[in-house]
Structure formats: structure tokens, C-alpha cells
N, C-alpha and C positions, 0 to 999 in steps of 0.2 A: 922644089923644096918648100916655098912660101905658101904654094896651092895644099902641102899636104896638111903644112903647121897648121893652116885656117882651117881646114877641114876638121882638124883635131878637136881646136878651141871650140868650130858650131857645134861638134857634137856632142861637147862636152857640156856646152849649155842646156841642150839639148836633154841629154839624160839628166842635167840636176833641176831641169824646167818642168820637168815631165815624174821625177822625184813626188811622192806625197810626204813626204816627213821634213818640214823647213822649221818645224818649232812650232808652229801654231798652235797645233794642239796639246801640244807637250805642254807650254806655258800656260794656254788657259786651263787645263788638265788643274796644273797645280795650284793656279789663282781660285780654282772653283773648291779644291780642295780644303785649301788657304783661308776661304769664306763661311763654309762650314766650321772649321774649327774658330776662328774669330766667335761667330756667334754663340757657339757653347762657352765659349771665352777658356780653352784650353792653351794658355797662354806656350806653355815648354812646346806642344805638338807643330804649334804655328810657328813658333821660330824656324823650329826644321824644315816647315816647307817653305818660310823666306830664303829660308838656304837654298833650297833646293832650287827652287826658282830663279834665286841671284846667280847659278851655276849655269842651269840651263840657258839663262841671257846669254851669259859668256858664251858657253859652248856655241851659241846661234849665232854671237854677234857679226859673224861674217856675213849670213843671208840677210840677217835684218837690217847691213850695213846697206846692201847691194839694193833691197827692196823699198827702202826706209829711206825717209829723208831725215839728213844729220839732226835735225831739230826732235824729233819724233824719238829715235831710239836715247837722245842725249835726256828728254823729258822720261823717259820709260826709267832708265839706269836711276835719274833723280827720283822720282817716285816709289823706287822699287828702295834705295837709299832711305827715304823720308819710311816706309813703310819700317821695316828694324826697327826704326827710334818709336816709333809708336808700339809697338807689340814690345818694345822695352817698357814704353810708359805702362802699358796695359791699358790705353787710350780705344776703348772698343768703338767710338763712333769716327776717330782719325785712323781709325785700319783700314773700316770701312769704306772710308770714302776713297782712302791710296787705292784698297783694292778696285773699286769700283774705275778709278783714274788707269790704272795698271790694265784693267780688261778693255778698258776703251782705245790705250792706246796703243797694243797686240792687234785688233782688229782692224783700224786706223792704217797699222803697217801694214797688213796683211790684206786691205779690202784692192788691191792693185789685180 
């Protein structure tokens, strides 16, 4: 019984190791999207994809828990935090830069 459970669990890493869809692209997807509308300074377009973005964290938060060190994704949630109040302010060179933080630190987790 304990030979079959493991067996289960490796292959279960297995297929989700072997998975291409862990968020990486999906978040830089929307951060690149996020950068464009920043610079046309289409302030209502970019909130939605803060949204959309802060969603997709969530939904990922498991992988990027697992792949991530707690410092990393805890900096990413603040950033991605800090970026909202900027795209409140209408701060185009503080989006910039969250965004610019925000892609670095997606890749950071991901460069494993």
C-alpha cells in the first residue's frame, strides 16, 4: 500500500513537472500587456489588467509557493500591491518601475 501511494505522489510530480502552463507566461503575458497600456497612459485599461494579474497570482500562488522562496513571492504580492496605488495615483514613472520589479521578480521565481 505505501509502495503504491509513492508511486502515485512521483507521478504526480511528475505530470505537473512536465506540465508547460505554471503561470509564467500568463503573468508576464499580462505585465507586458500592463506596460503598454502604462505608457499610452490609459489609466481605466490598466487597472484591469492589475486585476487581472493580482487573480492570476492567486490562482498560481500554489506553484510559485512550491518553486519560490517565501521572500520572493511575499516581495512579488507587495509590488504587485504597491503597483494599484500607483495606477491610482496616475504615477506613470512609479508603474513603471513596480512593473519593471514585478517582471523581474516572475523570472527570479521561475529561472529554477
Amino acid at each position: 500500500m505505501y509502495k503504491k501511494g509513492s508511486f502515485m505522489v512521483l507521478l504526480l510530480f511528475i505530470l505537473v513537472g512536465c506540465s508547460n502552463f505554471t503561470g509564467k507566461d500568463a503573468l508576464l503575458k499580462e505585465v507586458a500587456e500592463a506596460e503598454h497600456l502604462v505608457n499610452d497612459e490609459n489609466w481605466e485599461e490598466v487597472s484591469g489588467k492589475i486585476t487581472t494579474l493580482n487573480d492570476l497570482f492567486y490562482e498560481h500562488l500554489w506553484k510559485i509557493q512550491l518553486i519560490g522562496d517565501e521572500g520572493e513571492y511575499e516581495r512579488l504580492h507587495e509590488s504587485i500591491s504597491r503597483l494599484f496605488i500607483s495606477i491610482e495615483e496616475k504615477d506613470k514613472a512609479e508603474a513603471k518601475l513596480e512593473l519593471a520589479t514585478i517582471k523581474a521578480l516572475i523570472q527570479d521565481i521561475y529561472s529554477l
